[in-house]
C-alpha positions in Angstrom: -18.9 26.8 12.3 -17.0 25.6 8.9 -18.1 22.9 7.0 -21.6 22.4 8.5 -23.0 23.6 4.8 -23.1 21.0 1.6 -23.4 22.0 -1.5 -23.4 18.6 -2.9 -19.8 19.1 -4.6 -17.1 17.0 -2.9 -13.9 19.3 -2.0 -11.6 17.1 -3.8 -13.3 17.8 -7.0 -13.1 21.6 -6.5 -10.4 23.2 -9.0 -8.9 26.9 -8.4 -11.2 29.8 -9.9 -10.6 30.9 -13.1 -11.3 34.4 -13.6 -14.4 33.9 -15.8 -15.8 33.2 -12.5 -15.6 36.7 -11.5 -15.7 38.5 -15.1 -19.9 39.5 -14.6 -20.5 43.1 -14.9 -23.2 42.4 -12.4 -22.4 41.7 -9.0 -25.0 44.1 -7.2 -27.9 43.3 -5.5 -30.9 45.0 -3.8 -30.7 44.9 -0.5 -33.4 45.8 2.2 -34.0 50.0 2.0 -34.1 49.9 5.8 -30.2 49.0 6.3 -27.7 51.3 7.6 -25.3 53.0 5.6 -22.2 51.4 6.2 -23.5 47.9 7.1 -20.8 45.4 6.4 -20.8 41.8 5.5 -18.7 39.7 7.1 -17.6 36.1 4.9 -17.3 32.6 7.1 -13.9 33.9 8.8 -15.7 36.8 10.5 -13.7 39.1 8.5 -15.3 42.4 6.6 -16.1 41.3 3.2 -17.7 43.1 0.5 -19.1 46.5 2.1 -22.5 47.7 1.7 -23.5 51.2 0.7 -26.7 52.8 0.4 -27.5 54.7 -3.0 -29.6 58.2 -2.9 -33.0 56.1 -4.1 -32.7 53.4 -1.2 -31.3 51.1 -3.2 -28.5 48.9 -1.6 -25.2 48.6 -3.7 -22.7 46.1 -3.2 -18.9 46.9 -3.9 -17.4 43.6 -4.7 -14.1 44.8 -6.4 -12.3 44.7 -2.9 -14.4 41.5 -2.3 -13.7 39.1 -5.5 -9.5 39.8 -5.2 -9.6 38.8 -2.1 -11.5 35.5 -2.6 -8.9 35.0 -5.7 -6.4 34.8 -3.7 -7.8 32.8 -0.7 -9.2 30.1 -3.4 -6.0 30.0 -5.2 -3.9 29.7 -1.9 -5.3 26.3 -1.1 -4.8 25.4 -4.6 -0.7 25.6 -4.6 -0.5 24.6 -1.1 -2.5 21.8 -1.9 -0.2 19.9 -4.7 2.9 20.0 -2.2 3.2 16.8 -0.9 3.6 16.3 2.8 7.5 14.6 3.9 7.1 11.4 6.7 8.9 14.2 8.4 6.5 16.5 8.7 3.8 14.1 10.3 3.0 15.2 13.9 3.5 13.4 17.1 5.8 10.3 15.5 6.6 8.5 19.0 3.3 7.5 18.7 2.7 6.6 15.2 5.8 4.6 15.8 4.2 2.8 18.7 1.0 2.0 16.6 3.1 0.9 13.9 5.2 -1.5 15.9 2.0 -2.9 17.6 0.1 -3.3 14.0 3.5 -4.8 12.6 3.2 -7.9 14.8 0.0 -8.6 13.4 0.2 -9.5 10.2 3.9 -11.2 10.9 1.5 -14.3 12.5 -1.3 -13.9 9.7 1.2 -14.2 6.8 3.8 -16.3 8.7 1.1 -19.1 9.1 0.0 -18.7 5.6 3.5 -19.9 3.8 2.9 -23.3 5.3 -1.1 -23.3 6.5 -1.2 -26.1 3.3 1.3 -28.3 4.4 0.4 -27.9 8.0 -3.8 -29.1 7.0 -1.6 -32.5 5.4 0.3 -33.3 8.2 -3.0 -33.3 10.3 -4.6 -35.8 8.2 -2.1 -36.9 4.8 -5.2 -39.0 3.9 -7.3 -35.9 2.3 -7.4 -35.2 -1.1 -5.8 -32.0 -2.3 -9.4 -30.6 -2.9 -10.4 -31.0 0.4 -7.1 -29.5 2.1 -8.1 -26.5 0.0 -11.5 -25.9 1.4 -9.9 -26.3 5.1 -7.3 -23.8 4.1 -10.4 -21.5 3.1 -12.2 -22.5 6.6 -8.9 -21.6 8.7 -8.2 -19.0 6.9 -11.8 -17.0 7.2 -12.1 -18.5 10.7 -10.1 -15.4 12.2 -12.6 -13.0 10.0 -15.1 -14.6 11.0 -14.8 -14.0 14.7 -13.8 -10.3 14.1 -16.8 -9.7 12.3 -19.1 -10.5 15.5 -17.0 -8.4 18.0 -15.1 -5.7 15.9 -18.0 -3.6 16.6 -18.4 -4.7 20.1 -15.1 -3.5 20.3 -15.3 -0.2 19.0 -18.5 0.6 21.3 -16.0 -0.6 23.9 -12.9 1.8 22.4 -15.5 4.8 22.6 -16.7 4.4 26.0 -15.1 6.1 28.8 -14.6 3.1 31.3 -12.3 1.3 28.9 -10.8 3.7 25.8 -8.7 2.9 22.7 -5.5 1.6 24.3 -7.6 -1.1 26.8 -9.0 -2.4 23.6 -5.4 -2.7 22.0 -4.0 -4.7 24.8 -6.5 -7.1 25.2 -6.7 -7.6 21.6 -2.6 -8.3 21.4 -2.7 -10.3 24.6 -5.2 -12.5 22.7 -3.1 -12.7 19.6 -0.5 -13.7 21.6 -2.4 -17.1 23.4 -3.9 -17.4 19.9 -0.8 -17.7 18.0 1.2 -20.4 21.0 -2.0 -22.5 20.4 -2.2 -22.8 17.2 1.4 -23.8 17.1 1.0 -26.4 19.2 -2.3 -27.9 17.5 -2.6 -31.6 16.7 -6.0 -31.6 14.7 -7.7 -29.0 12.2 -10.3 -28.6 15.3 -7.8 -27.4 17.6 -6.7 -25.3 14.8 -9.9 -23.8 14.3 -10.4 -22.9 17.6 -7.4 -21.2 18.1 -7.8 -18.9 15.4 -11.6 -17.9 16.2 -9.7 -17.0 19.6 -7.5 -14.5 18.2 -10.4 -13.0 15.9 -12.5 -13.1 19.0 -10.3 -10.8 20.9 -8.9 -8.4 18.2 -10.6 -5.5 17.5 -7.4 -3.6 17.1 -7.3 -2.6 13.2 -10.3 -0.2 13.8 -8.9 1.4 16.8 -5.7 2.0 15.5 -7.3 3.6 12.5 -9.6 5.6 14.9 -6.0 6.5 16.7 -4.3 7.9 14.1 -7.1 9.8 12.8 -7.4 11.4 16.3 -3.3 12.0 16.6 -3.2 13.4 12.7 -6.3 15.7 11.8 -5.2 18.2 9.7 -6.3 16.2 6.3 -3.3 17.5 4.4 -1.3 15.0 6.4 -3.8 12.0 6.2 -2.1 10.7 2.9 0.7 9.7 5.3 -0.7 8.8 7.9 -3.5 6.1 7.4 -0.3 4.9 4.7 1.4 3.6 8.1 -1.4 0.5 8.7 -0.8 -0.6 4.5 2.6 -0.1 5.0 3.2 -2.0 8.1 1.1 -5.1 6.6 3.8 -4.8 3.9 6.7 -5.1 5.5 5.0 -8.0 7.3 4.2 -9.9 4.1 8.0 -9.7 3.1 9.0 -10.7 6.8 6.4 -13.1 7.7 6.0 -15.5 5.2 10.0 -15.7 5.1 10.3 -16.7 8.6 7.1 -19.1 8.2 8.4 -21.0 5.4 12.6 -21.3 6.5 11.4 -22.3 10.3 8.3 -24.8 10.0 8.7 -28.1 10.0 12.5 -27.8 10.8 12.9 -31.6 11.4 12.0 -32.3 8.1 13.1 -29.1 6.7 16.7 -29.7 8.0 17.2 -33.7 9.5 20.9 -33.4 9.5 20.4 -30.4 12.3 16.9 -31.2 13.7 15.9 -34.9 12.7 16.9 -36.0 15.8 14.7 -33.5 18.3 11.6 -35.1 20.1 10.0 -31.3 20.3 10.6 -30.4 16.2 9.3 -33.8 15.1 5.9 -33.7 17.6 5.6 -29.7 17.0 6.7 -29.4 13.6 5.0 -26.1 13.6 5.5 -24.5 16.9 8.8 -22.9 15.6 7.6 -20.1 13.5 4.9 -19.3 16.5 6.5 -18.9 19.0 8.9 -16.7 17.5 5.6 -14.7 16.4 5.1 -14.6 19.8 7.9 -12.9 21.0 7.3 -10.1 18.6 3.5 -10.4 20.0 5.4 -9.9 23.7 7.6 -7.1 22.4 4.5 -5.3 21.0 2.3 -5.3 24.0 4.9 -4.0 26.2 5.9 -1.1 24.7 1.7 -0.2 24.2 1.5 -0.5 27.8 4.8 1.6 28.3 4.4 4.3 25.7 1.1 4.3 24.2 -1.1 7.1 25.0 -4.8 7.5 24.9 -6.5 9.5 22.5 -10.5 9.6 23.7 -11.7 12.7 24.8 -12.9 12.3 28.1 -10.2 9.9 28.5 -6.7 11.8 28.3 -6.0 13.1 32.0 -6.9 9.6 33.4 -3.9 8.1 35.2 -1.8 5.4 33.4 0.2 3.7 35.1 2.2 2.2 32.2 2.6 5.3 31.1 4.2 6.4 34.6 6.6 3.9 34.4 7.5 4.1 30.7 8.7 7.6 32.0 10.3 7.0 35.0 12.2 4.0 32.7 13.2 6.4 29.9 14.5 8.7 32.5 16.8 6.0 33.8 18.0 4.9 30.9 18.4 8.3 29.2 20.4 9.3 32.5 22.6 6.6 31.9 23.3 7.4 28.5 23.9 11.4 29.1 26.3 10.0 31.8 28.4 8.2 29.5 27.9 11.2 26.2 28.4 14.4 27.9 29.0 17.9 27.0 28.0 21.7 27.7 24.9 22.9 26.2 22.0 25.4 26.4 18.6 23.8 27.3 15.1 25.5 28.5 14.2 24.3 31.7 10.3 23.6 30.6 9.0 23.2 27.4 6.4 25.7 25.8 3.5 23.1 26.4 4.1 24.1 30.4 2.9 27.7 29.7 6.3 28.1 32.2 9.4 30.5 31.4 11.9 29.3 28.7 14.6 30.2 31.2 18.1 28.8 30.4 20.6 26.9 32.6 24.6 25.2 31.8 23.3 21.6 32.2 25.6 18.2 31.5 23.3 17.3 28.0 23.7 16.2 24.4 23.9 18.8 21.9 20.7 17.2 20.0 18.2 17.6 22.9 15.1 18.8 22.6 12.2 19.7 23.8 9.7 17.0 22.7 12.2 14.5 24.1 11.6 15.7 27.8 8.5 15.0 29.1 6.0 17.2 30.2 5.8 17.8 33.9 2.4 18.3 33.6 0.2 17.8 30.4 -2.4 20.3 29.2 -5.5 19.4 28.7 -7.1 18.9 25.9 -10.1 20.8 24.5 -13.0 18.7 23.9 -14.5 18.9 20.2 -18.1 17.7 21.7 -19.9 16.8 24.5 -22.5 14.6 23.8 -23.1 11.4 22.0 -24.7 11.0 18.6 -27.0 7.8 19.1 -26.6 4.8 17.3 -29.5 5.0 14.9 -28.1 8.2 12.9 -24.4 6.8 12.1 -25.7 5.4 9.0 -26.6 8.2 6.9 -26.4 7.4 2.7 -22.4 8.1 2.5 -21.5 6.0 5.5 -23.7 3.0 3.8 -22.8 3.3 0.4 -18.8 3.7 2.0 -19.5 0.6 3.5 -20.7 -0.8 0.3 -17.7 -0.4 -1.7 -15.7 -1.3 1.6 -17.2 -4.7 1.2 -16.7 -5.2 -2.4 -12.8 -4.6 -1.8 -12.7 -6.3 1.6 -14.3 -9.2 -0.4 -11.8 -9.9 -3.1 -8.6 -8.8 -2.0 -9.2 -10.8 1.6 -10.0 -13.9 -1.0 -7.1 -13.1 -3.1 -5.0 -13.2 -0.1 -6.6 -16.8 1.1 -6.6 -18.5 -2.7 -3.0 -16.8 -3.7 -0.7 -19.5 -1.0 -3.2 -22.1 -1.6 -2.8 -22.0 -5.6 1.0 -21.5 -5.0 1.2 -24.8 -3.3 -1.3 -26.7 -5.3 0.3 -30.1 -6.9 1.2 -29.1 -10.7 -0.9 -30.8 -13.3 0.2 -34.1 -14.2 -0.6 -35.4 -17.7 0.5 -39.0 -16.9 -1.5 -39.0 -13.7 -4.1 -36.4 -14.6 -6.7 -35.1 -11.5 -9.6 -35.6 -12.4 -8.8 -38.9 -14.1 -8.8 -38.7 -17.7 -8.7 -34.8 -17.9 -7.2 -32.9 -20.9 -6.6 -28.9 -20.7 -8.0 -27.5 -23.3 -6.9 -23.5 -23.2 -8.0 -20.7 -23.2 -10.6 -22.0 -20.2 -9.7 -25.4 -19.8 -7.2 -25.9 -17.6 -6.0 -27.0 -13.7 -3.3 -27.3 -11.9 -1.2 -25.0 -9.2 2.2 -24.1 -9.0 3.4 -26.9 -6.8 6.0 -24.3 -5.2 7.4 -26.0 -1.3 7.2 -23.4 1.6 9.9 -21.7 1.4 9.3 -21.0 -2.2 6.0 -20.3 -1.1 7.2 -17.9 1.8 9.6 -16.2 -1.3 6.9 -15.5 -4.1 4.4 -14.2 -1.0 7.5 -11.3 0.0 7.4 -10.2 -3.4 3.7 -8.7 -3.0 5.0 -7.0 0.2 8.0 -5.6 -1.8 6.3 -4.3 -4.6 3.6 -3.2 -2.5 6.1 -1.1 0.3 8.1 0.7 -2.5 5.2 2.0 -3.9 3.4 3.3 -0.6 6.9 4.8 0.0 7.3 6.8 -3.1 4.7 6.7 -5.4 1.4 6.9 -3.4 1.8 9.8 -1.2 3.1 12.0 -4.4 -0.3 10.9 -6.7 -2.8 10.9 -3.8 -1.7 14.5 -3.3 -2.2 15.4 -7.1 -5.0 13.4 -7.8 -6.9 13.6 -4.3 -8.5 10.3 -2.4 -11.3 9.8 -4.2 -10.1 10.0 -7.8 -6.8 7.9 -7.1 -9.5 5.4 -5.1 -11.3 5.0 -8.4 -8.4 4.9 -10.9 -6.9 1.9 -9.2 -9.1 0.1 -8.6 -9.6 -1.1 -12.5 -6.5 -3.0 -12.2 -8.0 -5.6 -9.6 -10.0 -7.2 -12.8 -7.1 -7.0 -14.8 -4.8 -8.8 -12.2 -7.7 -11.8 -10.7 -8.0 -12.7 -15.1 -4.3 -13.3 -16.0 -3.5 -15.2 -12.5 -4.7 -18.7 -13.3 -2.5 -18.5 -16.6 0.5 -18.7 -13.8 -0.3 -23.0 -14.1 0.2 -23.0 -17.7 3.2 -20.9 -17.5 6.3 -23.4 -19.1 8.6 -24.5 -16.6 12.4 -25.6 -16.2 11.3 -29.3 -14.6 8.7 -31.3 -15.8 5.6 -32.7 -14.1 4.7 -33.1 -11.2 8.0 -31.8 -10.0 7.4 -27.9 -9.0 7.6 -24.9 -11.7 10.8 -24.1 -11.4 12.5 -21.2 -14.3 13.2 -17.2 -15.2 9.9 -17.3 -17.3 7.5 -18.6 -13.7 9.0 -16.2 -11.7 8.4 -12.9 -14.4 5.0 -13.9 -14.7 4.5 -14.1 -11.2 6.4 -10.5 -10.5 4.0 -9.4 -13.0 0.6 -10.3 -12.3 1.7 -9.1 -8.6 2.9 -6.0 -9.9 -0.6 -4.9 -11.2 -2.8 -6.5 -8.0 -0.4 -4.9 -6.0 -0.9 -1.4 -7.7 -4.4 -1.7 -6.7 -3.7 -2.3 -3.5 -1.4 0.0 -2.4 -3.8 3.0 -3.5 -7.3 1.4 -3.2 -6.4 0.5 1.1 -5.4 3.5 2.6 -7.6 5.5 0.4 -10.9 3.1 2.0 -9.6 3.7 5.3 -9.6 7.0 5.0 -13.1 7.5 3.4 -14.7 5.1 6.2 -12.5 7.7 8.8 -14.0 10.6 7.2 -17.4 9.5 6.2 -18.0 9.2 9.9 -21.2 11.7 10.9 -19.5 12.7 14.3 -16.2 12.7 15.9 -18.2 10.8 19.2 -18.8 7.6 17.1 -15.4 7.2 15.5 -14.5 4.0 16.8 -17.9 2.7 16.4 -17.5 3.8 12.8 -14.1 2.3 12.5 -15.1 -1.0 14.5 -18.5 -1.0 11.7 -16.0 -0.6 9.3 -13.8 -3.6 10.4 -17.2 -5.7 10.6 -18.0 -4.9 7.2 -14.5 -6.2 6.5 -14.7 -9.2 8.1 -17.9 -10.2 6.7 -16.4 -10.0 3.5 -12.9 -11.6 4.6 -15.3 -14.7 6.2 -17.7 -15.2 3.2 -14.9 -15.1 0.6 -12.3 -17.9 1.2 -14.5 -19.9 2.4 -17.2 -19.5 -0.5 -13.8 -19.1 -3.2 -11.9 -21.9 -1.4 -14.4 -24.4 -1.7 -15.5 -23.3 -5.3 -11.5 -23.3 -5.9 -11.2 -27.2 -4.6 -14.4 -27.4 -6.9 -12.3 -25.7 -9.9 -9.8 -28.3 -9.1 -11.8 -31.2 -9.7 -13.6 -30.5 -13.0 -10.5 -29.3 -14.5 -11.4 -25.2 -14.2 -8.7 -23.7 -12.2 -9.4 -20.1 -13.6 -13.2 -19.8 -12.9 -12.9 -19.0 -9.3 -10.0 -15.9 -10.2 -12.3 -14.7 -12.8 -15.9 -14.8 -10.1 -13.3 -12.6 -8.2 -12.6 -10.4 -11.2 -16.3 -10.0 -11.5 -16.1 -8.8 -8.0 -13.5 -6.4 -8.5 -15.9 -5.0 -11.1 -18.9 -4.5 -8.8 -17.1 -2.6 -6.3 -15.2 0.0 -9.2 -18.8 0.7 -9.9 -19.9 1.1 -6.6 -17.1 3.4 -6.2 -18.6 5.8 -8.4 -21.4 6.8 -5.8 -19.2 7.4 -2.7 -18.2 10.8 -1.6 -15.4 12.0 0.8 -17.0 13.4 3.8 -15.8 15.8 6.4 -15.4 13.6 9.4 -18.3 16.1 11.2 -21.5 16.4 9.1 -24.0 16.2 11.8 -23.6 18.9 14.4 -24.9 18.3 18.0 -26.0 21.0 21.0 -22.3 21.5 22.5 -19.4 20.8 19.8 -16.7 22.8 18.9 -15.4 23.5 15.6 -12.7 22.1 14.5 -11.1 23.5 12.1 -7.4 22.1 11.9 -9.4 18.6 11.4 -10.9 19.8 7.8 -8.2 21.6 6.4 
């Protein structure tokens, strides 16, 4: 079986042979005098290597000349193959991946919707509290969800590897909580109710880890994994452009809009159900087409009935008959696919000219060939890669989850006043000394919070896939992830930044909004490399394919954690910041952060998904190409 031996030298970090490597005039050995003439060696393939022969004095000479072109050429091979950078095209079972996506878009549309106008929202709840205060509560809310997660993400993935529930149970009943999550909080009155709400969606949303574990059981050929685990990023992107848009034009539309809406009894005693229940909808949309269309992916799990899935057939047969009765034409088309193992006869059939195979289903499925058949226990997941993964995991989790809580919070902060100074009697004295937020209103807000999911999308669609590939996972991992100190330093200059309007009126100008596009530009970097390469070290630092979710659901624990104890440790040390006149201090603790986990990075290796072998499993190699 591949890959069970460990030299110590990650893959990654492995370059093509040079021919020095083979230049030794002495590549014999003595061999054991009672060996047959003839006696082969076969390498890892099972294929004849390097054959033996038997000199006149008993000594055994090796003949390597046949043996060392050959290994040239199968080190090299990898080598070219390896540069060429996988097209979205090429990815392997997209229906699905497009189901996952459109489940983990919905997501972070109600996390980053609620976010463009969480500040203003804490206000109208109680327009008594100092700005200070409203900050910490923003932290609170914020880390609430996080905070939840981190106590049942790995009850979740226990329940995602188990083989009475399975990854898509654990989907649906985390989106179906998302969804009465998200009406709640819409319709809350009180920070409490607020509160509660969001600890209910944390509570029942396990679903990052699983889809993580999904993907990585639809895609295992590693050469496609740049792609792949880019999807959950990506998706998060285009939900941060999207999102905070549709947060900051629909709250409050009463006050927002009184010509239109001034005069409606539901707008002005829900200012904030709006954008919710729309988030909803998209909630709705999502968890039907998982139940329709999603399949499962444990195991032991695959031939188990769905009945969603029986009716997501029966409806795409209805509706595809429908639409071949209306687009017609004469056409050759193989009566089974070559999945059924059933002739490829041909019949004239009424079809479109751009059928195919894949979009017929099956009418029976084969079954899959289990990789393992028992379960590695709980006490040997955490082996010294999987701890010190988790490690740096946390360290990122920590201070881009903060950066995320503190960036709309800073954006909407009052800007400082020099005739009304908070604190009384302050004066900024640069290059420390300073306070003050942007003062932006939500739907400025909403605007400067797309421009991370801009930046960030472009890049995971052209640049990442094409310097993963060259660089490799780890070495990209590490490169980017010295921006993050660079980015949390300069962000606090944003208050002192010179603006078109004068205090306290919001910073308004070209020269605000270049500064901003740039400090995002370089936290965004980061970002876009240093996520999907994490997720896919947690993925393939897992000891055992049978503990995958567990893994994953760790994973999102470890997350959490980090997502709960930062905002609400940096928002209160930022409404801290705010009233002794040091903005910048809680930016730069994170920067300080950021630094811990770049060296933290530097002990974490890229594992093989399958590094502890039980009585039973099957090799797999397609999953460690």
């Amino acid at each position: 079986m591949s890959g069970r031996n460990h030299d110590g030298v990650d893959d990654e970090d492995r370059g093509p042979l040079s021919d020095s490597d083979f230049d030794s005039d002495k590549e014999s050995s003595a061999g054991d005098p009672t060996l047959e003439p003839g006696l082969g060696v076969r390498d890892e393939g099972g294929q004849d290597a390097a054959p033996l022969v038997a000199s006149r004095a008993g000594a055994l000479n090796i003949d390597t000349s046949a043996a060392v072109s050959e290994h040239r050429q199968r080190t090299r091979r990898p080598s070219n193959s390896s540069k060429k950078v996988v097209a979205w095209r090429d990815l392997p079972r997209k229906k699905q991946l497009v189901v996952i996506t459109l489940a983990r878009l919905s997501e972070p549309l109600v996390q980053t919707s609620l976010q463009s106008y969480m500040f203003y929202q804490l206000r109208w709840f109680d327009p008594s509290l100092p700005d200070s205060t409203i900050s910490s509560q923003a932290g609170v809310l914020h880390a609430s969800f996080t905070a939840a997660q981190f106590f049942t993400a790995m009850m979740w993935g226990r329940v995602a590897d188990s083989t009475w529930a399975g990854r898509k149970t654990v989907i649906l009943i985390g989106l179906l909580g998302t969804l009465f999550s998200c009406v709640g909080y819409g319709f809350s009155t009180s920070f409490y109710q607020a509160l509660f709400f969001r600890c209910l969606g944390g509570a029942t949303n396990g679903n990052v880890g699983v889809m993580r574990t999904m993907i990585s059981e639809i895609v295992r050929e590693k050469k496609y994994q740049s792609r792949a685990f880019l999807i959950l990023p990506m998706t998060f992107n285009i939900g941060v452009i999207i999102g905070p848009v549709l947060g900051g034009v629909l709250s409050d539309p009463a006050g927002s809009y009184p010509d239109v809406f001034g005069k409606v009894e539901f707008l002005l005693r829900f200012p904030y159900a709006t954008p919710n229940l729309v988030s909803a909808g998209f909630l709705s949309m999502a968890l039907l087409l998982c139940w329709l269309f999603l399949e499962e992916t444990h195991d032991a799990l695959q031939d188990r009935r769905d009945f969603g899935i029986i009716l997501g057939q029966k409806l795409t047969t209805v509706f595809t008959t429908i639409f071949r009765r209306r687009r017609t034409s004469v056409a050759y088309t193989p009566l089974h696919s070559r999945a059924t193992s059933i002739s490829t006869d041909l019949e004239m059939s009424p079809v479109t000219p751009r059928d195919s195979s894949e979009d017929v289903p099956a009418t029976k499925k084969p079954t899959a060939k289990r990789r393992y058949t028992n379960r590695l226990p709980f006490r040997r997941i955490f082996t010294s890669n999987v701890t010190l993964t988790f490690v740096a995991h946390f360290f990122l989790a920590f201070h881009v989850g903060t950066f995320n809580s503190l960036w709309f919070v800073f954006l909407s902060t009052p800007v400082y006043n020099p005739s009304d100074p908070d604190p009384p009697g302050f004066t900024p004295k640069l290059p420390f000394r300073f306070t003050g937020g942007l003062g932006l209103p939500p739907r400025s807000v909403g605007m400067a919070m797309a421009i991370l999911g801009v930046i960030g999308i472009t890049m995971q669609l052209f640049l990442y896939p094409r310097l993963s590939s060259r660089y490799g996972t780890v070495r990209s991992w590490r490169t980017c992830l010295f921006l993050f100190p660079i980015a949390y330093t300069l962000i606090p200059f944003l208050s002192v930044v010179p603006s078109t309007t004068a205090p306290p009126s919001p910073k308004t100008g070209a020269w605000i909004w270049m500064a901003i596009a740039g400090v995002l530009f370089i936290q965004v970097t980061g970002r876009t490399f240093a996520l999907p390469a994490q997720t896919i070290l947690v993925n393939n630092c897992t000891p055992h394919p049978s503990v995958l979710g567990t893994v994953h659901g760790l994973g999102q624990s470890v997350s959490s954690f980090a997502r709960t104890v930062g905002p609400i440790l940096c928002g209160y040390l930022y409404g801290l910041g705010l009233s002794h006149g040091l903005v910048g201090g809680v930016f730069w603790g994170l920067a300080g952060v950021a630094v811990c986990g770049l060296a933290a990075s530097f002990f974490v290796r890229e594992g093989n998904g399958h590094e502890i072998w039980l009585e039973g499993d099957e090799d797999d190699d397609a999953g460690n190409r």
